[in-house]
Steps between C-alpha positions, in 0.01 A plus 500: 500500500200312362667143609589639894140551524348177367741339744470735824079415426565126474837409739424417861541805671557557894313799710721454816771361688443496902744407770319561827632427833253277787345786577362609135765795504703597187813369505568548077221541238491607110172565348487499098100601455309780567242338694637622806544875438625657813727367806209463725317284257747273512573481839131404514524239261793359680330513849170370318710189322719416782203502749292278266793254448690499859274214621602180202852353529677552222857351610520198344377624128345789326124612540271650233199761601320676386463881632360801317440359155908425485696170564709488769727267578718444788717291761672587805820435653598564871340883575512588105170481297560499110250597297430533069223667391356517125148549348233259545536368114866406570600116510568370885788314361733788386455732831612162687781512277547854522511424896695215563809752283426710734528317809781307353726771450397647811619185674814496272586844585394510853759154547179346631447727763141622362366667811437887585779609608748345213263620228516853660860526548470396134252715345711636167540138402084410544450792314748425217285180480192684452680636161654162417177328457250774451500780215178710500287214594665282188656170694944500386610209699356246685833291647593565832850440439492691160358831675749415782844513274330771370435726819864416624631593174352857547581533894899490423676784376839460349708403785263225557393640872115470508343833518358406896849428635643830388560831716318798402870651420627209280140535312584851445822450378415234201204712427748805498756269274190374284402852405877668459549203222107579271643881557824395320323272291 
């Protein structure tokens, strides 16, 4: 227990992952601190950042700020804003890192399509990223194509039919088959 602590006080750690749409609305966010207790704290924070950061272009590579004694670091692509947040004592470098996985599997996953709409009509797979690179604020995985292999490893079941392009009925049924064989089990 002693040695999980030394490193949780010492590895780089991440307070939040943002993906806002052009308007500063929440399109997917995961928040590993509790600097931002309640729901309309962090809406505030996210209106706050994205107001203070709408103005720079960040297309053609990532941007550093800093915004309420944290690092942020960001880049957009079409109507998406991407965002990492960690604490003001955390090296630039690695929440770049931590970003450009991000976007990079986003991209992977999304077939290049990053824009609103895409990332909303895939939402379960942005989330499964969140997990993928982020665990309690400790950084897992910082290669794009690493944390995508991984997310589309966990969106299949066992027919191989991603989860999204099933009907609510043929979910039902492997979930119904699924528990019948742990009953037997």
């Amino acid at each position: 227990m002693a040695n999980f602590s030394v490193c949780r006080d010492s590895c780089p750690t991440v307070k939040n992952i943002l993906l806002l749409d052009s308007e500063g609305k929440r399109i997917a966010v995961k928040y590993y601190t509790d600097d931002w207790t309640t729901n309309s704290a962090k809406s505030a924070f996210e209106k706050s950042l994205f107001t203070k950061t709408q103005k720079i272009n960040a297309r053609t590579e990532a941007e550093i700020a800093m915004f309420e004694n944290n690092i942020v670091v960001y880049k957009f692509i079409q109507d998406l804003h991407f965002f990492v947040t960690g604490g003001d004592d955390e090296n630039e470098l690695i929440l770049a890192t931590v970003l450009q996985g991000f976007i990079d599997a986003v991209s992977l996953l999304l077939r290049n399509n990053v824009e609103k709409m895409e990332a909303l009509e895939n939402l379960d797979l942005i989330l499964l990223c969140f997990d993928e690179i982020v665990d309690g604020g400790m950084i897992l995985e910082t290669d794009g194509s690493i944390i995508a292999g991984k997310v589309a490893t966990h969106s299949m079941d066992d027919a191989g039919a991603p989860l999204g392009e099933q009907t609510i009925s043929q979910a039902l049924a492997a979930a119904r088959e699924h528990l019948t064989r742990s009953l037997l089990k």
